[in-house]
N, CA, C and O of each residue as an XYZ file, in Angstrom:
888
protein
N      24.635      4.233     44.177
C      23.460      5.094     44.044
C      22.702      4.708     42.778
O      23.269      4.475     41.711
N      21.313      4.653     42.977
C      20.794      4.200     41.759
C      20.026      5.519     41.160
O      19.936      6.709     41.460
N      19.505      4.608     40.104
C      18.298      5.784     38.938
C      17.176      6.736     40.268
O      16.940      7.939     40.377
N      16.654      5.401     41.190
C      15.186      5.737     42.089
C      16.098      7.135     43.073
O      15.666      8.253     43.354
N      17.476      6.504     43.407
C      18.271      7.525     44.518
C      18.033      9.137     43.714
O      17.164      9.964     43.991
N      19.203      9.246     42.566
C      19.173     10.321     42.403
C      17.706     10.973     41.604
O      17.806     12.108     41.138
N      16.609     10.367     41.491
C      15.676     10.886     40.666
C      14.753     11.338     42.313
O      14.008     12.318     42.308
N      14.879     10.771     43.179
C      14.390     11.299     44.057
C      15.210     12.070     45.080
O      14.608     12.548     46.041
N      16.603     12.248     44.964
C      17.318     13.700     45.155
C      17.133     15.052     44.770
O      17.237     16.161     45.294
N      16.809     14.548     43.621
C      16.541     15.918     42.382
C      15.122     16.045     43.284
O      15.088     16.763     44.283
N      14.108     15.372     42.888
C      12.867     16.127     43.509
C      12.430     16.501     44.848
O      11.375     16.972     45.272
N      13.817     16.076     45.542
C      13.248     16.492     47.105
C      14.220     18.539     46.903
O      14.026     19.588     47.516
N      14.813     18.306     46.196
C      15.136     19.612     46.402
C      15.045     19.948     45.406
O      16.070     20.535     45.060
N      14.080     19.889     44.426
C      14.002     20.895     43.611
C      12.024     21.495     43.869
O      11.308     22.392     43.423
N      11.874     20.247     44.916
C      10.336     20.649     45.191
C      10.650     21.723     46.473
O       9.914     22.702     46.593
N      11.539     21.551     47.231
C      11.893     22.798     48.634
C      12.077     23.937     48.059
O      11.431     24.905     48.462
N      12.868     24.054     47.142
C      13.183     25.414     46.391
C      12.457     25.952     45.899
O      12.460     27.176     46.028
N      11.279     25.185     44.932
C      10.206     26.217     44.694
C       9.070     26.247     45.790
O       8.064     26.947     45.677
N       9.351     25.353     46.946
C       8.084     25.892     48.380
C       8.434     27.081     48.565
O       7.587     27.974     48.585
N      10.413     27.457     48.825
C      10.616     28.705     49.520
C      10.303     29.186     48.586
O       9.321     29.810     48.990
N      10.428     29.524     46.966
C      10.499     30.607     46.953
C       9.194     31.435     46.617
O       9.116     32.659     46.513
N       8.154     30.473     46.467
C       6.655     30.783     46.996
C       6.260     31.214     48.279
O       5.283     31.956     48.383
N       6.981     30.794     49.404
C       6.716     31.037     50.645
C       7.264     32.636     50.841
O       6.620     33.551     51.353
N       8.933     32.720     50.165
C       9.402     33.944     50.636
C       8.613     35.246     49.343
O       8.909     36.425     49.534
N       8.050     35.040     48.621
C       7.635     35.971     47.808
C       6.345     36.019     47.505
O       5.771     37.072     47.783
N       5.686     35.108     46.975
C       4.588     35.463     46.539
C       3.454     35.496     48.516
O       2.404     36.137     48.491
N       3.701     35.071     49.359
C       3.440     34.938     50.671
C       4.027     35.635     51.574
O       3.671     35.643     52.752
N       4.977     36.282     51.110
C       6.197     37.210     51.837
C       5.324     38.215     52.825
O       5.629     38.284     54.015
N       4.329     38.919     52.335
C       3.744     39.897     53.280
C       2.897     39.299     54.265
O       2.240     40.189     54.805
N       2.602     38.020     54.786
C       1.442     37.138     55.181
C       2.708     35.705     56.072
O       2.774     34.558     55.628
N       3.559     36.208     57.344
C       4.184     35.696     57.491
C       4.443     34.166     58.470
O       5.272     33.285     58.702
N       2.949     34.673     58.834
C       2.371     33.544     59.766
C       1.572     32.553     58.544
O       1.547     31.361     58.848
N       1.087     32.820     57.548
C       0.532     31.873     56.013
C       2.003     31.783     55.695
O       2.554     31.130     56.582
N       2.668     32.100     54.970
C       4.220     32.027     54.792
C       4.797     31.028     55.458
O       5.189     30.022     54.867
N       4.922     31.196     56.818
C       5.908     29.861     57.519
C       5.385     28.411     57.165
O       5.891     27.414     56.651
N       3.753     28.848     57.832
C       2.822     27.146     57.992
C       2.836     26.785     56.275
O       3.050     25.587     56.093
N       2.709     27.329     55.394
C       2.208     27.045     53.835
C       3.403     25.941     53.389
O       3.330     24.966     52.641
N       4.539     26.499     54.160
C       5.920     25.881     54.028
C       6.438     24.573     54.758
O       7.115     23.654     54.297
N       5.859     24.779     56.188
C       5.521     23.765     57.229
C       4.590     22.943     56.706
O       4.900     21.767     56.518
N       3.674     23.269     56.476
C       2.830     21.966     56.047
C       3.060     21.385     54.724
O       2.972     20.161     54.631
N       3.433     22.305     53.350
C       3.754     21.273     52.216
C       5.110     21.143     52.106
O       5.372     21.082     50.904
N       6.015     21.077     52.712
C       7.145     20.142     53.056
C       6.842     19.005     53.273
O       7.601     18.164     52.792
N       5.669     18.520     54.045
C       5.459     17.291     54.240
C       5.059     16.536     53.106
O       5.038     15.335     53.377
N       4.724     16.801     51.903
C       4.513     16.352     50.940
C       5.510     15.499     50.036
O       5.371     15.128     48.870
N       6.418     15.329     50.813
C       8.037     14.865     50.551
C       7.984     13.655     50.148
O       8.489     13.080     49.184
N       7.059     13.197     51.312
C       6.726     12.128     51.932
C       6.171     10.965     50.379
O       6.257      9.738     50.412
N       5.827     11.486     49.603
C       4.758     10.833     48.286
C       6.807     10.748     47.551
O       6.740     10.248     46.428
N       7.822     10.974     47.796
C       8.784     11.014     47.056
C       9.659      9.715     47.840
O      10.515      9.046     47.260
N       9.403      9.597     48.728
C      10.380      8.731     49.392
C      10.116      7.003     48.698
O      10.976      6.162     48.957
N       8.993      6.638     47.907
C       9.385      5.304     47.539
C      10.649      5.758     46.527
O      11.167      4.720     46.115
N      10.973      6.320     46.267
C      11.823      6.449     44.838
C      13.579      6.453     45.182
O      14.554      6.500     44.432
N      13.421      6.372     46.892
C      14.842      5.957     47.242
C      15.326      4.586     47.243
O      14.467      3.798     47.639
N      16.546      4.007     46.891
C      16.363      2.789     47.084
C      17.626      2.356     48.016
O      17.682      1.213     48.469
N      18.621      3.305     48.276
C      19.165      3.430     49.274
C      19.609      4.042     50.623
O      20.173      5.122     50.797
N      19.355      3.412     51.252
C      19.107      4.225     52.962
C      20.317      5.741     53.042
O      19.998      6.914     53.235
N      21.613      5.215     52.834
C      22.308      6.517     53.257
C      22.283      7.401     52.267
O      22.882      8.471     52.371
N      21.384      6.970     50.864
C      21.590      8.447     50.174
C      20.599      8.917     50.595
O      20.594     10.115     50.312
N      19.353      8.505     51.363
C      18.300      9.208     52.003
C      18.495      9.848     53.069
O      17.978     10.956     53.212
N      19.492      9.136     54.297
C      19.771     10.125     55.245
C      20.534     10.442     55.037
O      21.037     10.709     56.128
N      21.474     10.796     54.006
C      23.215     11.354     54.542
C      23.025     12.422     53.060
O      24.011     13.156     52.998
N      22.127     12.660     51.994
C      22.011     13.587     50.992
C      20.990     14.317     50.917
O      20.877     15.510     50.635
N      19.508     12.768     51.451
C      18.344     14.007     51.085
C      17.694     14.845     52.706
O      17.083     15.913     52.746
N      18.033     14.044     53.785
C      17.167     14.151     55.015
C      18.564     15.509     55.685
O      18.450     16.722     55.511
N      19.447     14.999     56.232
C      20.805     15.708     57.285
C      21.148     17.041     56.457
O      21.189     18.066     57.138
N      21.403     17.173     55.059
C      21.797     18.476     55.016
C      20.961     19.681     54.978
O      21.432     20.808     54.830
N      19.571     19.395     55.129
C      18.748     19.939     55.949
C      18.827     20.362     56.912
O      18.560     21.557     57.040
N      19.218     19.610     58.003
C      19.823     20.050     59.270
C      20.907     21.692     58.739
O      20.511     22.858     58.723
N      22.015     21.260     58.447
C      22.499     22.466     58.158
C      22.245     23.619     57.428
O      22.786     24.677     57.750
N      21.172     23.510     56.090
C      20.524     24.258     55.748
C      19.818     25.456     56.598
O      20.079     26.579     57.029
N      18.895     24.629     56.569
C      17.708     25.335     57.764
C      18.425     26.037     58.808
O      17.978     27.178     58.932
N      19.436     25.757     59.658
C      20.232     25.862     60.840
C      20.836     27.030     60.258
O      21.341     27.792     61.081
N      20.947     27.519     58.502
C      22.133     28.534     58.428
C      20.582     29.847     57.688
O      21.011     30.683     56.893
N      19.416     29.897     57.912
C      18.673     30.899     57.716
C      18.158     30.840     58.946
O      17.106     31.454     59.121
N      18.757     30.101     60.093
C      18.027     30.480     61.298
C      18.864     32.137     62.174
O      19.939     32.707     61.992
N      17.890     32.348     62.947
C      18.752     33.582     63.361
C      19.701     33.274     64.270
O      20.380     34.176     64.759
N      19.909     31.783     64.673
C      21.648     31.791     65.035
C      22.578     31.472     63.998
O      23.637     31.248     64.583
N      22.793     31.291     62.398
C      23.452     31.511     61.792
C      24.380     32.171     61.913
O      24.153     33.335     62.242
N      25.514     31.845     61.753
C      26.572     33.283     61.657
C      26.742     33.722     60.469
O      27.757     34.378     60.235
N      25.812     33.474     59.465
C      25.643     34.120     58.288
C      24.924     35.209     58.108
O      24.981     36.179     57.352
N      23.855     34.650     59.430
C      22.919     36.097     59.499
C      22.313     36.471     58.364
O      22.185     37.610     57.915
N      21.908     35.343     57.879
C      20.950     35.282     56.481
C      19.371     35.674     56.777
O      18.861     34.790     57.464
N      18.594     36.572     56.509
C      17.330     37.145     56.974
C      16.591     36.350     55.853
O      16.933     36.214     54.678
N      15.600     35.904     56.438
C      14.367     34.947     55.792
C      13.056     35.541     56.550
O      13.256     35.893     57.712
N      12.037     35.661     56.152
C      10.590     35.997     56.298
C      10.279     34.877     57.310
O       9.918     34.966     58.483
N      10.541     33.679     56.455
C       9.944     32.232     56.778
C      10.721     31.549     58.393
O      10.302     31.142     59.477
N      11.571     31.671     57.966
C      12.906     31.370     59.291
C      12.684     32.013     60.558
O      12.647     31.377     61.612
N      12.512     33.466     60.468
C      12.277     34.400     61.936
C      10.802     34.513     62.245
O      10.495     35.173     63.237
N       9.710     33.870     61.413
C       8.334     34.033     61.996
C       8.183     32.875     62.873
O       8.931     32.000     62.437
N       7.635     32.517     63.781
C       7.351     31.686     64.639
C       9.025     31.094     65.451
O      10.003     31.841     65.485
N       9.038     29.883     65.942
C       9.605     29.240     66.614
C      11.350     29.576     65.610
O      11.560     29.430     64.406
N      12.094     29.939     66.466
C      13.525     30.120     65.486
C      14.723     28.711     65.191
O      15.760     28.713     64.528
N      14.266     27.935     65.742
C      15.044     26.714     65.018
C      13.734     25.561     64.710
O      14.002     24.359     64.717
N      12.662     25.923     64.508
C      11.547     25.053     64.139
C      11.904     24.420     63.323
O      11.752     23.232     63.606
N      12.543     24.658     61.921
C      12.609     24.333     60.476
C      14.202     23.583     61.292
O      14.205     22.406     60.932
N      14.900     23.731     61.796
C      15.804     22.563     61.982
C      15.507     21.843     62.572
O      16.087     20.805     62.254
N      14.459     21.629     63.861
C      13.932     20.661     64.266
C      13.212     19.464     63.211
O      13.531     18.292     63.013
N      12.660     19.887     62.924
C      11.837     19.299     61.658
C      12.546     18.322     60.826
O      12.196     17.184     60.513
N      14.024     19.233     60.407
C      14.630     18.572     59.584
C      15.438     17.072     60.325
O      15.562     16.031     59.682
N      15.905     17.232     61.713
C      16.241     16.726     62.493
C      15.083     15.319     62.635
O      15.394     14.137     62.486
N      13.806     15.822     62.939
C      12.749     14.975     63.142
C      13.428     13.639     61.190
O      14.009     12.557     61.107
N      13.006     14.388     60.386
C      13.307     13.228     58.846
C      14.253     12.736     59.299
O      14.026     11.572     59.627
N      15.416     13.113     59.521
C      16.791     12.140     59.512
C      16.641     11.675     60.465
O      16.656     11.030     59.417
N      16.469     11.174     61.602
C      15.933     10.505     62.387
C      15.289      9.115     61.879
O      15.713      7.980     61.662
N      13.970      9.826     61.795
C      12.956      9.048     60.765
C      13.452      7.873     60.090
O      13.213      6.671     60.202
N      14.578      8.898     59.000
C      15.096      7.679     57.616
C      15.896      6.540     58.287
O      15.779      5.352     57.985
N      17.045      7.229     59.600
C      17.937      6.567     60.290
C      16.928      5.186     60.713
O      17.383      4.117     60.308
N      15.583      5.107     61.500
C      15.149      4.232     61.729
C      14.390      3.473     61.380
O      14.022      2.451     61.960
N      14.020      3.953     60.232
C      12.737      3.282     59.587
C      12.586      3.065     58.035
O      11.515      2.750     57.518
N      13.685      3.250     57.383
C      14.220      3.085     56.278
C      12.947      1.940     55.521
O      12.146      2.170     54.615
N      13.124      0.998     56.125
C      12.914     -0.232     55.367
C      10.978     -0.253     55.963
O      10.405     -1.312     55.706
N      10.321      0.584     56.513
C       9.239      0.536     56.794
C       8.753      1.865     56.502
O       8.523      2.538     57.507
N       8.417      2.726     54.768
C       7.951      3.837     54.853
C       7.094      4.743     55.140
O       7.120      5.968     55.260
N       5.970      3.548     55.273
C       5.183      4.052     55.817
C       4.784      4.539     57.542
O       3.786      4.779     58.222
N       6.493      4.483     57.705
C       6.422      4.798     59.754
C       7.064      5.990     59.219
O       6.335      6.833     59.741
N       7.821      6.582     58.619
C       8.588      8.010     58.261
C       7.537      8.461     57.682
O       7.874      9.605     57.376
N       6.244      8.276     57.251
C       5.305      8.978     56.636
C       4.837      9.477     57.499
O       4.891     10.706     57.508
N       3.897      8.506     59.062
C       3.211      9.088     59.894
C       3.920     10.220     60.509
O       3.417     11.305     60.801
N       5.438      9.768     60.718
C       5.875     10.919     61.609
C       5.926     12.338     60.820
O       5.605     13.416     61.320
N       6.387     12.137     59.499
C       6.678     13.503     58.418
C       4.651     13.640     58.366
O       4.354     14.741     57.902
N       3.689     12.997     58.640
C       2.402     13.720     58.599
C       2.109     14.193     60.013
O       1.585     15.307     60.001
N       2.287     13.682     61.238
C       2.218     14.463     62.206
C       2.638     15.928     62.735
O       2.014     16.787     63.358
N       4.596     15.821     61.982
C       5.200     17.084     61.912
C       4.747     18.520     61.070
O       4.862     19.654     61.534
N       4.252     18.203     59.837
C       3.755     18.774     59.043
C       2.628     19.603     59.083
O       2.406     20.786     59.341
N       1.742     18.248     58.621
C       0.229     18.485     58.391
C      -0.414     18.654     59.991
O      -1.060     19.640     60.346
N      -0.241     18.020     60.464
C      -0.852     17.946     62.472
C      -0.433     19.365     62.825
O      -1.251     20.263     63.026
N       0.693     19.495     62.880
C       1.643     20.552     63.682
C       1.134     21.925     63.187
O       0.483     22.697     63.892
N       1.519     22.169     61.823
C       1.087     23.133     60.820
C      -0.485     23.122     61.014
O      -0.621     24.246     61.498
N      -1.039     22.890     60.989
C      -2.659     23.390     61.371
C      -2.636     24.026     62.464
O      -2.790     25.228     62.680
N      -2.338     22.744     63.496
C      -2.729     22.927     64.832
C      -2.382     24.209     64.977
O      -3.203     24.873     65.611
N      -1.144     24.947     64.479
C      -0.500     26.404     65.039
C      -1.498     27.564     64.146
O      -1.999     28.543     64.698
N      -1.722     27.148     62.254
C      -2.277     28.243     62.121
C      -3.525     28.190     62.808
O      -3.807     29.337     63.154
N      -4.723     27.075     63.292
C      -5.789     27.219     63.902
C      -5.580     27.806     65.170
O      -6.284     28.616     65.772
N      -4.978     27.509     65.348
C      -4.664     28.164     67.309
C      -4.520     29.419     66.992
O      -5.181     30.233     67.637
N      -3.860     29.771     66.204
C      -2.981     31.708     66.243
C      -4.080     32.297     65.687
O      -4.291     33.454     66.048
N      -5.129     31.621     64.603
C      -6.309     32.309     63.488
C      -7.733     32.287     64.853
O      -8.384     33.309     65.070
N      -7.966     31.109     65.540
C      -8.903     30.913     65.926
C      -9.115     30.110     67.627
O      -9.970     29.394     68.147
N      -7.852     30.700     68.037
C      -7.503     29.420     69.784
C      -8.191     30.562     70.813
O      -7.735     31.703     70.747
N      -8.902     30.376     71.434
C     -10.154     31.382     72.569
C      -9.691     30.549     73.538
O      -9.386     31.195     74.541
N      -9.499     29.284     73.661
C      -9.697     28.307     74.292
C      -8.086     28.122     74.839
O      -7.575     27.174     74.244
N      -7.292     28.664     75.656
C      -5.624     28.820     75.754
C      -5.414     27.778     77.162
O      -6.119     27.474     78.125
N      -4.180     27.472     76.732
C      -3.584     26.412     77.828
C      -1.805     26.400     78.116
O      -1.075     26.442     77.125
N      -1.420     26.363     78.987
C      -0.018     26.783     79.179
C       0.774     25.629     79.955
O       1.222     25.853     81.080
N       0.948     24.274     79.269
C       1.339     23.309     80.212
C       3.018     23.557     80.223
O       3.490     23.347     81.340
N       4.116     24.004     79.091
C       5.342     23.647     79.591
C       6.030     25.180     78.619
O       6.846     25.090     77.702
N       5.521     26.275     79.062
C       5.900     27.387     78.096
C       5.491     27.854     77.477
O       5.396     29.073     77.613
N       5.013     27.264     76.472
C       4.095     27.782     75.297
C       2.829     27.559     75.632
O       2.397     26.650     76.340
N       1.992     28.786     74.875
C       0.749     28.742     74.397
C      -0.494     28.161     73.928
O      -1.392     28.993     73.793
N      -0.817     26.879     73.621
C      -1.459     25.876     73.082
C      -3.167     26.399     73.372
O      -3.517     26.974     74.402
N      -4.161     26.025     72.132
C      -5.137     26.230     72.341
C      -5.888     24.971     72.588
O      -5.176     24.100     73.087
N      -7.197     24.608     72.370
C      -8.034     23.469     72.473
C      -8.061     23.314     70.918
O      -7.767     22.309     70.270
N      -8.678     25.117     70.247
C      -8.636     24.924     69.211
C      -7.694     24.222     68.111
O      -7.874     23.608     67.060
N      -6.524     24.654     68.945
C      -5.307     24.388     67.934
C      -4.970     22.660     67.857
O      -4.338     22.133     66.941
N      -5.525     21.974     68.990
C      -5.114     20.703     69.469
C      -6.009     20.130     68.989
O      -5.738     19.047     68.471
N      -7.347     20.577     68.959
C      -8.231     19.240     67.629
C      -8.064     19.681     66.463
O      -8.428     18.906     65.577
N      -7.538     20.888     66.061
C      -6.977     20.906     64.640
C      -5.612     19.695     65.284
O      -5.610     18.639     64.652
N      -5.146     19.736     65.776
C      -3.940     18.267     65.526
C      -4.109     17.660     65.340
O      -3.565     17.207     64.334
N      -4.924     16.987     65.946
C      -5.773     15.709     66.164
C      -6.403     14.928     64.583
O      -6.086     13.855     64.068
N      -7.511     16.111     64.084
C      -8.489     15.368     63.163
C      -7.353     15.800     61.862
O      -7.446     15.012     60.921
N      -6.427     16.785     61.681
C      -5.626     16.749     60.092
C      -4.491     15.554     60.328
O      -3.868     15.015     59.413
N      -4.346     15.241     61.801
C      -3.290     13.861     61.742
C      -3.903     12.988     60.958
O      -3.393     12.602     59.906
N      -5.279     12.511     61.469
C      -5.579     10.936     61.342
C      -6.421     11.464     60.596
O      -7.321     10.639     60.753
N      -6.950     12.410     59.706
C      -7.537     12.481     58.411
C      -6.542     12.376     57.591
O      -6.721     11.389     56.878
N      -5.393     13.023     57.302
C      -4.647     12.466     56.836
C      -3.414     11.131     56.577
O      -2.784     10.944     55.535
N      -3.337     10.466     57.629
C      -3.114      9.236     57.677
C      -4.147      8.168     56.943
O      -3.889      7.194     56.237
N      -5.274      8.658     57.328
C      -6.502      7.766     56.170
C      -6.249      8.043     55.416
O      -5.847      7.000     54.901
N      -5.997      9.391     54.173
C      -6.115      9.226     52.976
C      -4.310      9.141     52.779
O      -4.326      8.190     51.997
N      -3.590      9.295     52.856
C      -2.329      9.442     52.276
C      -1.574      7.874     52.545
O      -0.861      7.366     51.680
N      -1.828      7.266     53.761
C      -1.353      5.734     54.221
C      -0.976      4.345     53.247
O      -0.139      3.465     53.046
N      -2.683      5.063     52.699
C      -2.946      3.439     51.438
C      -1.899      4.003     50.439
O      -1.140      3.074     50.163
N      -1.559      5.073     49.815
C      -0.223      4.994     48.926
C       0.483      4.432     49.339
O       0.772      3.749     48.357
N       1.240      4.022     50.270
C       2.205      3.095     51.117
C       1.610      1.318     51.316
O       2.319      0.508     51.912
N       0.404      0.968     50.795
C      -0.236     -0.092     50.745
C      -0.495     -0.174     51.881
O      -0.205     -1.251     52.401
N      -0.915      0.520     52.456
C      -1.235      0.475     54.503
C      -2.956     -0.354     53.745
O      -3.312     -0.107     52.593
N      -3.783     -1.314     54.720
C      -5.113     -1.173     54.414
C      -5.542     -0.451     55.461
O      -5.020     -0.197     56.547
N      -6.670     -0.131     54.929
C      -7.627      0.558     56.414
C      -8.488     -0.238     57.171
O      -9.400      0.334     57.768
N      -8.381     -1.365     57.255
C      -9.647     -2.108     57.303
C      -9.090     -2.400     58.700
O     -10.009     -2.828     59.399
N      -7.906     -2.330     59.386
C      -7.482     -2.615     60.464
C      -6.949     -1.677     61.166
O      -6.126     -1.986     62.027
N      -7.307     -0.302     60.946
C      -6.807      0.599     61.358
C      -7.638      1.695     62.116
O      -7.348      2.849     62.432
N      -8.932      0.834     62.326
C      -9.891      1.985     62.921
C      -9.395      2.422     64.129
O      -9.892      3.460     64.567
N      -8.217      1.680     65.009
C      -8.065      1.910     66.940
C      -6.958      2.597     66.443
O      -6.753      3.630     67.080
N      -6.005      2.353     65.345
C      -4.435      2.707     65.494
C      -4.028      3.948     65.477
O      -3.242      4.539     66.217
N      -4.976      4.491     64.048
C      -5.529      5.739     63.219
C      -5.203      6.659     64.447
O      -4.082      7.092     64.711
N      -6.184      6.858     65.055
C      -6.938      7.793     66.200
C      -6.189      7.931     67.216
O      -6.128      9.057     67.710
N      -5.216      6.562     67.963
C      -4.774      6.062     68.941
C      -3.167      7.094     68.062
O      -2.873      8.023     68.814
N      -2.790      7.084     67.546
C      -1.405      7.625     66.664
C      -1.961      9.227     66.990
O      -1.499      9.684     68.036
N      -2.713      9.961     66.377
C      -3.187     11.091     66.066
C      -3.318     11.701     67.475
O      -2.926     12.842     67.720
N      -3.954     10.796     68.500
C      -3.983     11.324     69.735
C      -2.357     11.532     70.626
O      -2.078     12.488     71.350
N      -1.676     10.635     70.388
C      -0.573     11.188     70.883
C       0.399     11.962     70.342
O       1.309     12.562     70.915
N       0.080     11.885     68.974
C       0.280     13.132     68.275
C       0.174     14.769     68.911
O       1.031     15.653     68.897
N      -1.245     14.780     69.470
C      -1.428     15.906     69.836
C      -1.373     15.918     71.268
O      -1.652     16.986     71.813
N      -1.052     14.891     72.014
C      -0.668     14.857     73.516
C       1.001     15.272     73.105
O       1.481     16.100     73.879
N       1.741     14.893     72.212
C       3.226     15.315     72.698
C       3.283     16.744     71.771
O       4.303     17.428     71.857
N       2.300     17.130     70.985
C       2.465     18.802     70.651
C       2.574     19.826     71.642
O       3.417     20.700     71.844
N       1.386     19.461     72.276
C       0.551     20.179     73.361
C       1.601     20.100     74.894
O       1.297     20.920     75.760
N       2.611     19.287     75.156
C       3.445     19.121     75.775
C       4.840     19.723     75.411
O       5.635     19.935     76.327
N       5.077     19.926     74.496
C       6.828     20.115     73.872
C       6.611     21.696     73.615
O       5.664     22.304     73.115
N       8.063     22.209     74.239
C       8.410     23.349     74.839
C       8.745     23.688     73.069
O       8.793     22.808     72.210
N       9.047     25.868     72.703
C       9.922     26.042     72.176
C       9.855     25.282     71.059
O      10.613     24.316     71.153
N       9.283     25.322     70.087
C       9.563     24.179     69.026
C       9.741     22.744     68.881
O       9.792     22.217     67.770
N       9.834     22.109     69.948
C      10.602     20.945     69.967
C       9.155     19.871     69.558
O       9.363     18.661     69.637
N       8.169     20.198     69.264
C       6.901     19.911     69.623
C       7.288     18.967     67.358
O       6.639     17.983     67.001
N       8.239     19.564     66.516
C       8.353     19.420     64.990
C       9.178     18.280     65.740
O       8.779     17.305     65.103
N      10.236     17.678     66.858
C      10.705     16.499     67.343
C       9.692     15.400     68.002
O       9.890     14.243     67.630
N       8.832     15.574     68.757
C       8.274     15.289     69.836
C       7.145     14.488     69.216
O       6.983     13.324     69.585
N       6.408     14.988     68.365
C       5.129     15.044     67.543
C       5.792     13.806     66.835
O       5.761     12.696     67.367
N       6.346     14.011     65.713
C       7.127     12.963     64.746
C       7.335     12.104     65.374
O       6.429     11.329     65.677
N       8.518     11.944     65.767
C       8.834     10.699     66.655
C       8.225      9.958     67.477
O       8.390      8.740     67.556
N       7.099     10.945     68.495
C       6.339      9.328     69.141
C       5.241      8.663     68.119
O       4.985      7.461     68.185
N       4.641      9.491     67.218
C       3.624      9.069     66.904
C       3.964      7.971     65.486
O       3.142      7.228     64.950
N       5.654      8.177     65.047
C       5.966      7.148     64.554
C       6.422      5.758     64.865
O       6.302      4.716     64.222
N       7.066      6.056     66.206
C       7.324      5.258     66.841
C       6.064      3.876     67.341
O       6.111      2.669     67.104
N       5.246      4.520     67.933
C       3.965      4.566     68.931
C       3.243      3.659     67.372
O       2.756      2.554     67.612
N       3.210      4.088     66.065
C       2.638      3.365     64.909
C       3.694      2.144     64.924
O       3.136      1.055     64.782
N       4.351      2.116     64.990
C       5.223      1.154     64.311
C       5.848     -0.041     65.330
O       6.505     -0.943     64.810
N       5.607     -0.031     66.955
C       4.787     -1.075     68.121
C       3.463     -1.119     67.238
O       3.485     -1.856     66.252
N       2.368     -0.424     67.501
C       1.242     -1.145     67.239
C       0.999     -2.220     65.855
O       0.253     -3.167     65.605
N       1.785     -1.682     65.341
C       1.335     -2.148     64.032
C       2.564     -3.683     63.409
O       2.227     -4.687     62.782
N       3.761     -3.342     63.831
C       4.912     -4.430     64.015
C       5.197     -4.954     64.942
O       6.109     -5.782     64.945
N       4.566     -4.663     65.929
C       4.948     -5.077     67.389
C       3.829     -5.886     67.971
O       3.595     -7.062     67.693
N       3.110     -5.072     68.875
C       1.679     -5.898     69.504
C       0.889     -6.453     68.523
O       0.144     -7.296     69.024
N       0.679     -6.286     66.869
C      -0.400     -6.594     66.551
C       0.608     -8.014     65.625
O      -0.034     -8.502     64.695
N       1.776     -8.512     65.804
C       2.461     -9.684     65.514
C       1.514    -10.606     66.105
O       1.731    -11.817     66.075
């Protein structure tokens, strides 16, 4: 384990701890702002990950015990730990999510900027798309269970690939070749939101649209 490992251990959880405890208190009465505030700057993780320099202390310290975390303020805990943040919306969302990173790190370790798109799709895409839909969706659609608006789905859409433009080039991405990929990522972004049942949409979202980047961009465009 090196200096970059544990200096970016320390800040992946010492930046979660003060999200929750902004999320569960000072946001505590506002529980639908509360969840997403948390959902979306979690993804901000993402600006921490050059500072790993080895793969399993990224998935096996900073990404997986997440999984169990999250999994023990959910309301199937048998701890039965009550959280504001945990029981508003989708009830294993925040383990999906976490599930979605370790994943991520498992495959893409050595290419960060493909664990970025997916941790910005999950996040920033996802997290809009729901508070715009729940604040402002007129426009409702019911393809596999859930609820989905129009509204909520071009909020997916334009905070994906607005944010992939500005956050990418930290990762030395250029833009100059990215006008089809951008858009082409962001859109299936919000084709597998708008599809995925129950939460699964913090799996679904991440993963193709990292995947789906990382053919276009290592693959077909070889």
């Amino acid at each position: 384990m090196t200096t970059g490992d544990i200096t970016g251990l320390v800040l992946v959880y010492l930046y979660v701890i003060i999200l929750i405890m902004i999320s569960e208190n000072l946001l505590k009465k506002h529980l639908l702002l509360s969840r997403k505030f948390l959902h979306i700057m979690v993804g901000n993780i993402l600006f921490i990950l050059p500072l790993f320099d080895t793969q399993w202390v990224m998935v096996l310290l900073a990404a997986a015990p997440f999984i169990i975390l999250t999994f023990f303020i959910s309301p199937f805990s048998p701890l039965k730990v009550k959280t504001g943040t945990s029981f508003a919306g989708h009830r294993l969302g925040l383990v999906y999510y976490s599930i979605s990173w370790t994943v991520l790190a498992i495959l893409f370790f050595n290419r960060l900027e493909v664990i970025a798109v997916g941790i910005i799709a999950m996040s920033y895409g996802d997290g809009f798309a729901s508070l715009i839909g729940q604040k402002f969706g007129k426009y409702q659609y019911n393809l596999t269970g859930d609820i989905k608006s129009i509204e909520g789905s071009l909020a997916m859409f334009l905070s994906t690939f607005i944010t992939m433009t500005l956050v990418l080039p930290f990762f030395d991405v250029s833009l100059s070749n990215m006008w089809l990929i951008f858009p082409a990522t962001a859109a299936l972004a919000t084709l597998a939101e708008a599809l995925a049942p129950k939460g699964l949409d913090n799996i679904s979202a991440s993963l193709s649209s990292a995947i789906f980047y990382y053919l276009m961009v290592y693959v077909v465009m070889l």
